[in-house]
C-alpha positions as CSV (number, residue, x, y, z in Angstrom):
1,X,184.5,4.0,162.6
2,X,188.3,3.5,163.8
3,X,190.9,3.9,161.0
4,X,193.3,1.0,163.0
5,X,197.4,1.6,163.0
6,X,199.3,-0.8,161.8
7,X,201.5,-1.5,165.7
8,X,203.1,-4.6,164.6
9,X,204.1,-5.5,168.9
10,X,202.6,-5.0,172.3
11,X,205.6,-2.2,173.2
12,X,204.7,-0.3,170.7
13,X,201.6,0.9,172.0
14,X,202.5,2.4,175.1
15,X,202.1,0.1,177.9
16,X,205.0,-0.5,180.7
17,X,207.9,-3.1,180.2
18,X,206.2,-5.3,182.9
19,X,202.9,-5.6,180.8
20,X,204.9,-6.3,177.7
21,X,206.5,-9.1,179.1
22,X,203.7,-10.6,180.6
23,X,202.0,-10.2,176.9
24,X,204.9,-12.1,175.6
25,X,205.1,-15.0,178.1
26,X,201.5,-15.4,177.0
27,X,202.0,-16.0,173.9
28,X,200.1,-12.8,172.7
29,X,202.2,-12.2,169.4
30,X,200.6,-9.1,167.8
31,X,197.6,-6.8,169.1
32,X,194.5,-7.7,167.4
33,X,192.5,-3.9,165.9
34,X,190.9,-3.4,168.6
35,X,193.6,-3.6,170.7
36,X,195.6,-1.4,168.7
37,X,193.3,1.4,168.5
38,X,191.9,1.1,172.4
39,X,194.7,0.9,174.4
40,X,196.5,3.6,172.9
41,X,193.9,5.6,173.6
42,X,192.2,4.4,176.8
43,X,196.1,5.3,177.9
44,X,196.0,9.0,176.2
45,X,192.5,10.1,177.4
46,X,191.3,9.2,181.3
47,X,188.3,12.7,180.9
48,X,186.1,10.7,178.5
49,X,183.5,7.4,179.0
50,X,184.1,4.9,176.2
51,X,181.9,2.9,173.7
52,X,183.8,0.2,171.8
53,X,181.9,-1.6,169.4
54,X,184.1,-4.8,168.3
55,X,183.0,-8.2,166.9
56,X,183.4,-11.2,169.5
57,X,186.8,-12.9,170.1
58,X,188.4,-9.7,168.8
59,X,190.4,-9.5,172.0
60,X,188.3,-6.9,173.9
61,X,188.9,-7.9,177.1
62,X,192.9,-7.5,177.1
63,X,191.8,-4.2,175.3
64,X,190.2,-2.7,178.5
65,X,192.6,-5.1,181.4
66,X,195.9,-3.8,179.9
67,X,195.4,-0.1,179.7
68,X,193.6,0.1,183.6
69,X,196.6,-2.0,184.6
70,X,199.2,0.2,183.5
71,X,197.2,2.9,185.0
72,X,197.0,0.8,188.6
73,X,200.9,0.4,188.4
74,X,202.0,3.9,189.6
75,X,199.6,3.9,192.4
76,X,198.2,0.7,193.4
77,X,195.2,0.7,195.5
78,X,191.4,-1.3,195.8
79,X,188.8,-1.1,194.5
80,X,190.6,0.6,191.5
81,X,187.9,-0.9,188.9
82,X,185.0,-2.9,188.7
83,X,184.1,-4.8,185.6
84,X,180.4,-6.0,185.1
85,X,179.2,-8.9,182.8
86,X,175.3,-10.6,182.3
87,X,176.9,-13.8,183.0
88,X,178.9,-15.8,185.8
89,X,180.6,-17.7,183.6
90,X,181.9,-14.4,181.3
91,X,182.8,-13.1,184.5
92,X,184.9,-16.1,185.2
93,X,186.8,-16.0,182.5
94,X,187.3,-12.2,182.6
95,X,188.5,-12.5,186.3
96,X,191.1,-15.3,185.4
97,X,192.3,-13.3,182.4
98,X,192.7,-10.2,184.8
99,X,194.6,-12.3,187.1
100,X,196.7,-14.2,184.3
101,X,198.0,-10.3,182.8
102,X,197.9,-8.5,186.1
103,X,199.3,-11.0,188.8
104,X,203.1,-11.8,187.0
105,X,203.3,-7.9,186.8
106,X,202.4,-6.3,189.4
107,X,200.6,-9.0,192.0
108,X,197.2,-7.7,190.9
109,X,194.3,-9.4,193.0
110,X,190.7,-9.6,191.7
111,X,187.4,-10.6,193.5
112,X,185.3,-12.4,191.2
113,X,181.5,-11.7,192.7
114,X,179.0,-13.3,191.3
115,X,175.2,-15.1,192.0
116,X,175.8,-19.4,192.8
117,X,179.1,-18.7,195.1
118,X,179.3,-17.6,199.1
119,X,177.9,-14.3,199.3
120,X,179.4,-13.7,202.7
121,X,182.9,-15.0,201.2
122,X,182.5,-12.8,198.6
123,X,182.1,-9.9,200.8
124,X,185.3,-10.7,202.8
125,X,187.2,-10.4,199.6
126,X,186.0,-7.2,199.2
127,X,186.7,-6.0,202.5
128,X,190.5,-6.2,201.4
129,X,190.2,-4.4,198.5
130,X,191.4,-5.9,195.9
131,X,192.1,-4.3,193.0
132,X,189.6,-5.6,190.3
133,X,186.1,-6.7,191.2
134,X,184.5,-8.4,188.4
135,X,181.0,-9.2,189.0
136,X,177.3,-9.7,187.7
137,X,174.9,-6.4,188.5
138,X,173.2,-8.0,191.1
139,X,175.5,-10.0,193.3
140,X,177.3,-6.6,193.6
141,X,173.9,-4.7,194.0
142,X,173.0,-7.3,196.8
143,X,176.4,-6.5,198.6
144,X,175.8,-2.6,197.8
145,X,172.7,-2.8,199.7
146,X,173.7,-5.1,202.9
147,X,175.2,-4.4,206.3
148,X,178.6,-4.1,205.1
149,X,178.4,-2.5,202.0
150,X,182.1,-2.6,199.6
151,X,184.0,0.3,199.3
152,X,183.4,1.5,195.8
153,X,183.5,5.4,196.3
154,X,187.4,5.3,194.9
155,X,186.4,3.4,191.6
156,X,188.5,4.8,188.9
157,X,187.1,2.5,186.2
158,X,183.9,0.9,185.6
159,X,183.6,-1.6,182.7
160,X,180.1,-2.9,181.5
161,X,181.5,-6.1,179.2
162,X,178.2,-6.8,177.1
163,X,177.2,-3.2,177.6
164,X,173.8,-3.9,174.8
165,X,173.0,-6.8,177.2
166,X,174.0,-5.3,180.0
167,X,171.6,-2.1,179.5
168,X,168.7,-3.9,177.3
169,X,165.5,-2.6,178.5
170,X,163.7,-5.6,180.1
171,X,166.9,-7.3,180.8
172,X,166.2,-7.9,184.9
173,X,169.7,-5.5,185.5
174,X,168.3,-1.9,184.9
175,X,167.9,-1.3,188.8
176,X,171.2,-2.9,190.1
177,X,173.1,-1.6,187.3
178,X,171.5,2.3,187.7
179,X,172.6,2.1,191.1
180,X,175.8,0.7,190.7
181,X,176.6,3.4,188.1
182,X,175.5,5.9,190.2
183,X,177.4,4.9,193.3
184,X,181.1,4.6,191.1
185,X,180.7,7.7,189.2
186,X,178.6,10.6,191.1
187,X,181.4,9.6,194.6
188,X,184.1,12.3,195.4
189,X,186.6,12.6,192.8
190,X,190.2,11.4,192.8
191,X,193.2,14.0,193.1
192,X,195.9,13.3,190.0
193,X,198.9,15.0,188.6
194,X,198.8,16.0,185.0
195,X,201.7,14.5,183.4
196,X,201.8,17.6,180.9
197,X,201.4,20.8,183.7
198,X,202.8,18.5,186.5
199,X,199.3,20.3,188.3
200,X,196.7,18.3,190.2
201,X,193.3,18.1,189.1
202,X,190.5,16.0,190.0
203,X,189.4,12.6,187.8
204,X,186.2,10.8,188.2
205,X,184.9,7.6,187.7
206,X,185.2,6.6,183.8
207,X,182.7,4.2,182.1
208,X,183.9,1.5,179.6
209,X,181.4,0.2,177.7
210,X,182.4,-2.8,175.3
211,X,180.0,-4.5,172.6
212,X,179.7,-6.3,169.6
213,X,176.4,-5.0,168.7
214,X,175.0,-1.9,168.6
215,X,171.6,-1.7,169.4
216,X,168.4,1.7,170.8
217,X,169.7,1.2,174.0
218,X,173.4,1.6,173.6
219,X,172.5,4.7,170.9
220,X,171.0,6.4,173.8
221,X,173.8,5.5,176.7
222,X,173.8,8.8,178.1
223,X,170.5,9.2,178.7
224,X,170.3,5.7,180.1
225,X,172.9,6.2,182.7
226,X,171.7,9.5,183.8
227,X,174.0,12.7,185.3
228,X,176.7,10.5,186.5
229,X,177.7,9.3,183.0
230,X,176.9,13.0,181.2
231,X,180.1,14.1,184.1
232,X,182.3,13.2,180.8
233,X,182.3,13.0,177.1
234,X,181.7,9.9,175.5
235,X,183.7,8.9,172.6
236,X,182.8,5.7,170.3
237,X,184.8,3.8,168.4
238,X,183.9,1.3,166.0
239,X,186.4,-1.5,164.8
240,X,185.6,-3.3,161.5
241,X,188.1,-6.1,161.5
242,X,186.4,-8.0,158.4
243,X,187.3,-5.0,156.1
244,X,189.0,-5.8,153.3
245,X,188.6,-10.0,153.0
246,X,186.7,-10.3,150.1
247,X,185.0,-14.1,151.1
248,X,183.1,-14.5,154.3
249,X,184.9,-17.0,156.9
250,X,181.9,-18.9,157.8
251,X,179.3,-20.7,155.6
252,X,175.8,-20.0,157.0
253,X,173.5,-22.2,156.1
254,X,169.8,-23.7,156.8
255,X,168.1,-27.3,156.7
256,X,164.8,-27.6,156.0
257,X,162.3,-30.0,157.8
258,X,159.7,-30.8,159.4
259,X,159.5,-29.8,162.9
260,X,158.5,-32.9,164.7
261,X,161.2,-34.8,163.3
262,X,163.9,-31.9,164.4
263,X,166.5,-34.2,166.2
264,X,166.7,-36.7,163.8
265,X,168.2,-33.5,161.6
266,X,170.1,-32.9,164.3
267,X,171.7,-35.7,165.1
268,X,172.5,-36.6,161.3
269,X,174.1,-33.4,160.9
270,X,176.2,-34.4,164.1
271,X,177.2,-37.4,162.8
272,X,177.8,-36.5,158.8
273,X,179.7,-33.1,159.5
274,X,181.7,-34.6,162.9
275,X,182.0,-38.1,163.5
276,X,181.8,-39.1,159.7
277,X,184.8,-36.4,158.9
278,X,182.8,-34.4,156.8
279,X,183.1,-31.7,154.8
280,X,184.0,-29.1,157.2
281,X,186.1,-31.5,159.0
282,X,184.4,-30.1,162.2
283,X,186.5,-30.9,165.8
284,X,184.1,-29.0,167.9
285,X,180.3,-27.9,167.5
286,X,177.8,-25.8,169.7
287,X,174.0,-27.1,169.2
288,X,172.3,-23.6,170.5
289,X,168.6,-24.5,171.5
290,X,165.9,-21.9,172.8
291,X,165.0,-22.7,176.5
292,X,166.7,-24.8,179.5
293,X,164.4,-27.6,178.8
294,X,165.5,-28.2,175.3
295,X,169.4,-28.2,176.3
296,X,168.7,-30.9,178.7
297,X,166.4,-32.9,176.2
298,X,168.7,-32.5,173.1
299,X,172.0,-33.4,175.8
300,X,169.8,-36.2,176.6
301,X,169.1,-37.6,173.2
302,X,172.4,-37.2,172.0
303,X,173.8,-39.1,175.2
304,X,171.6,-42.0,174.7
305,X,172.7,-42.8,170.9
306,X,176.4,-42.3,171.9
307,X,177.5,-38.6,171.4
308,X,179.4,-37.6,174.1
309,X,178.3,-33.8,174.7
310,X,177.8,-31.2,177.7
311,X,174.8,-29.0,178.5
312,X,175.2,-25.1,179.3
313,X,171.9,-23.6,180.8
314,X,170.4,-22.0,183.8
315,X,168.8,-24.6,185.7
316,X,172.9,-26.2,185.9
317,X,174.3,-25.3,189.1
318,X,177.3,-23.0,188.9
319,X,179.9,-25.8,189.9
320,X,178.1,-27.7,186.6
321,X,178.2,-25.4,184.2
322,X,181.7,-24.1,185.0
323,X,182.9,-27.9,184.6
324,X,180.9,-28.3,181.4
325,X,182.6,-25.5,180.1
326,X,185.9,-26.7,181.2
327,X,185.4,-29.9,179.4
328,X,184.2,-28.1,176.2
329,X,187.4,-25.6,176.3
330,X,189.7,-28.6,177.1
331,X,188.1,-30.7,174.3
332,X,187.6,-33.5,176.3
333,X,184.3,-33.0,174.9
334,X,183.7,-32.3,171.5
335,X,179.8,-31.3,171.7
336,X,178.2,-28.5,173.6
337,X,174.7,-28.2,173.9
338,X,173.8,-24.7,175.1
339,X,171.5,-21.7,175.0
340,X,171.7,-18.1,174.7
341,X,174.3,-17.7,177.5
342,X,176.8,-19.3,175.3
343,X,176.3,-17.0,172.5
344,X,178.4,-14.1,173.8
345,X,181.6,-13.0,176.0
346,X,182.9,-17.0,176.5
347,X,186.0,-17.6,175.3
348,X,185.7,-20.8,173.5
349,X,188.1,-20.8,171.0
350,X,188.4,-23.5,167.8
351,X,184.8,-24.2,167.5
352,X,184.1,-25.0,163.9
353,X,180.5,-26.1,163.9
354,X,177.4,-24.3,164.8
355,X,174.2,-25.7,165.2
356,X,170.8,-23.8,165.7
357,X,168.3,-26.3,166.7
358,X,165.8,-23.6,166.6
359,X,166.4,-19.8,165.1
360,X,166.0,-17.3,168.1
361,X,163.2,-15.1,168.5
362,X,165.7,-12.4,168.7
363,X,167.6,-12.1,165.5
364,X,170.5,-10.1,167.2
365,X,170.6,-13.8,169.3
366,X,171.3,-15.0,165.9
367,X,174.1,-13.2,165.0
368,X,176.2,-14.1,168.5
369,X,175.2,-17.2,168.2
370,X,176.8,-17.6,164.6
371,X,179.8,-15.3,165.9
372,X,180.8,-18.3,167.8
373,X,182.8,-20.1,164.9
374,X,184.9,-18.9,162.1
375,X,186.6,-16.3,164.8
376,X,190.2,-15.0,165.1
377,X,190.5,-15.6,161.3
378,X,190.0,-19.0,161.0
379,X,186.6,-20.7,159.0
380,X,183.9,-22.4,160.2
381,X,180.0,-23.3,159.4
382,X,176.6,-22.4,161.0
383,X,173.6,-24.3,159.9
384,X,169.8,-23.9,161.4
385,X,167.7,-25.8,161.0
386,X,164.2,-24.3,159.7
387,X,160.8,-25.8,160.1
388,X,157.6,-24.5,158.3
389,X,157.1,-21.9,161.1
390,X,160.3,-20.0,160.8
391,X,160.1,-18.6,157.8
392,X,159.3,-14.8,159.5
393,X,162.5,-15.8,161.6
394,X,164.7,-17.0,158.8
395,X,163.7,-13.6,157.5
396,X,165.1,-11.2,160.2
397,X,168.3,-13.5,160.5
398,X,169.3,-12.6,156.9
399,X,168.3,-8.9,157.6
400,X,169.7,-8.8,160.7
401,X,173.5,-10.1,159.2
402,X,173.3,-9.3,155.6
403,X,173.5,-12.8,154.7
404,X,171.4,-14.7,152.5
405,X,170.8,-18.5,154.5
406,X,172.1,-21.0,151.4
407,X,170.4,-24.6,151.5
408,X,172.9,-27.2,153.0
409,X,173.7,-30.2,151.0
410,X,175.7,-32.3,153.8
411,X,172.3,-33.1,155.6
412,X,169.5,-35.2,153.5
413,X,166.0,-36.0,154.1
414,X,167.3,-39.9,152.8
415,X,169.9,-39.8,156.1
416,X,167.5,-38.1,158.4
417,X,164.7,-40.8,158.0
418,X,167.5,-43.8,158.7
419,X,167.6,-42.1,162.4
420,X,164.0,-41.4,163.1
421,X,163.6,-45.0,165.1
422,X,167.1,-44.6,166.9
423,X,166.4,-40.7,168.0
424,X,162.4,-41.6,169.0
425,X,163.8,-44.2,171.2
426,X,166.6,-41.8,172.2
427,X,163.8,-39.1,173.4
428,X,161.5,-41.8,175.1
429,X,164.6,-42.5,177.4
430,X,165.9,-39.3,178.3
431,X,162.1,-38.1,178.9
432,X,161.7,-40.9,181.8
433,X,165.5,-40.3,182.8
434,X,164.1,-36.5,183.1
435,X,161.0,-37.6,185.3
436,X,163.2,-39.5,187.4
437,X,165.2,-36.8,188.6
438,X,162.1,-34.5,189.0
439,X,163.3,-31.9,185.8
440,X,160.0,-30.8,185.7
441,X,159.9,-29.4,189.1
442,X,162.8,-27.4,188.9
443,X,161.6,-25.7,185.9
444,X,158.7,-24.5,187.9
445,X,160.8,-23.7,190.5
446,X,163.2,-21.8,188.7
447,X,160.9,-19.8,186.5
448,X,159.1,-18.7,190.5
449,X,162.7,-17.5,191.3
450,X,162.7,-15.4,188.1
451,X,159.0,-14.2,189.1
452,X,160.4,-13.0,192.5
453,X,163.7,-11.9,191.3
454,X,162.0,-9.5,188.9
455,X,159.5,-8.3,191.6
């Protein structure tokens, strides 16, 4: 664990005037803990490989961007570091913030290369070397291996944003990110002068790896990466920004029901805790939901009874999901329905209402899905809603985040039964809407891409 100094500004940790400024335009007023104790020493220490365990929105992605831009200054020059993520849309948003602290600066470019956009445009912006690359595993992999392959053997940093996702055994990126590691950090070595001796030496390739959980896989990084990450030390740092509040910023609670009457919950919880003003005086909610099909079914429902809402899923084209998000960020929308991809890495800031329409199978799902309100010190509430079935998973939830669920009083069995007509003819409409546009096929199709992706 990481005592964290008490920096009050962003010149006070170390970084150049031009980085400063560009912090202040941007209206970053004080580092958050994990800024203060990462970039300090991601710009003391460029011989050890770094794991950084931080909760989400603690401000981890400046943490990483504004020490390896301060190091690019001196000596621009591309591919100076690569930054993967599990998700196009977390890339996205990393390659925007990249641009948004680098570009004012120092004109820092950054290819954002990722599955859903032209792979040969992609590979054109590599071919000018830009000086981030922020990709998914294998869109990059993919490039690695074709005709023209990028030119990744000068790599000073490497950045695996998710890093317990990221690794995850079973996770569909082991290969492409194996490879990818081994390419960045077992290439020659870069020539630098020690500031201290004023002597050249050699630096390699260094490995950031940034997460808000730790999990067997992250425990063991070494081993999992192999000789190229064992060329350095690895140092860990873990930043406890809740130490010291006494009262937990968001509520979590549970409803229980009966599973075949699931939306009707839902939808009263919607419309008690949001469009009623209730208690929490919500502005913005996330209803997280277990598989692609669900997202569209719940958007559907909700649609059909007048809750304006966006999906978030897999089966959305990259153009869609991008604009959903936008609208959700923007507030246009107040009401994102989403799975699992929406749980981590996004910035979506404000949101005061969290919804699990079903718990996750995986209880560390749980706690990034949760992590999505009550962030950056403000409160927030997370209800899920429990069936008969879930007891085992209601379970490993409270194990998994010390939290005992408490039963929420803002969503009755009386209201829930006033909405069982309105949501059944809700679902029979959004079912034939489905059929119409032939959702069932690209299920199947999608889930035979996922077959042959993994083969």
């Amino acid at each position: 664990s990481a005592s964290v100094p008490s920096w009050a500004n962003f010149s006070e940790l170390g970084l150049a005037d031009p980085l400063v400024t560009t912090c202040r335009q941007l209206g970053f007023k004080r580092p958050t803990p994990v800024q203060r104790v990462i970039i300090p020493y991601l710009l003391r220490h460029d011989d050890v490989h770094l794991l950084t365990l931080a909760a989400t929105g603690s401000g981890k992605t400046a943490a990483f961007v504004l020490p390896i831009l301060h190091r690019l200054a001196p000596d621009p020059y591309g591919i100076f570091a690569v930054i993967l993520t599990p998700t196009r849309e977390l890339a996205k948003q990393i390659h925007q913030q990249v641009l948004a602290l680098g570009s004012s600066a120092y004109n820092v470019q950054s290819a954002l290369v990722v599955g859903g956009l032209d792979a040969t445009r992609q590979s054109l912006d590599l071919d000018r070397r830009p000086h981030f690359c922020v990709a998914t595993p294998g869109r990059l992999a993919e490039l690695l291996r074709g005709p023209r392959p990028p030119m990744l053997k000068h790599v000073r940093y490497m950045v695996l944003d998710e890093a317990d996702r990221l690794l995850a055994p079973g996770s569909g990126f082991e290969r492409d990110i194996s490879e990818l590691l081994l390419h960045c950090t077992t290439s020659p070595t870069l020539a630098a002068v020690d500031g201290a001796t004023g002597r050249e030496r050699r630096q390699t390739c260094q490995t950031l790896l940034f997460s808000a959980t730790m999990t067997r896989t992250l425990e063991s990084v070494e081993e999992m990466a192999g000789a190229g990450l064992g060329r350095l030390p690895l140092k860990k740092f873990v930043i406890h920004e809740g130490l010291g509040t006494n009262e937990p910023r968001s509520k979590k609670k549970y409803v229980f029901m009966p599973s075949r009457v699931r939306d009707a919950y839902l939808l009263t919880a919607i419309r008690e805790l949001m469009a009623n003003g209730g208690p929490t005086k919500a502005r913005s909610a996330i209803i997280f939901v277990s598989t692609c099909e669900r997202a569209a079914f719940v958007s559907g429902i909700l649609a059909q009874v007048g809750v304006d809402n966006v999906a978030l899923h897999s089966l959305l084209s990259q153009n869609r999901r991008l604009a959903s998000l936008a609208k959700f960020k923007s507030q246009q929308v107040r009401v994102l329905v989403a799975t699992d991809v929406a749980s981590r890495g996004l910035d979506i800031p404000s949101v005061d209402l969290v919804l699990n329409s079903e718990l996750p199978r995986n209880a560390i799902s749980y706690v990034h899905r949760v992590g999505r309100t009550a962030r950056a010190g403000r409160r927030g509430r997370a209800i899920s809603f429990v069936s008969e079935a879930d007891v085992a998973l209601v379970h490993a939830a409270e194990k998994v985040s010390g939290r005992v669920l408490e039963k929420c009083g803002d969503v009755t069995d009386e209201m829930a039964i006033k909405l069982l007509g309105p949501v059944a003819k809700a679902a029979r409409l959004t079912k034939i809407k489905l059929n119409d546009i032939g959702f069932d096929e690209l299920v199947q199709k999608f889930k035979e891409r996922k077959v042959r992706d993994r083969k």
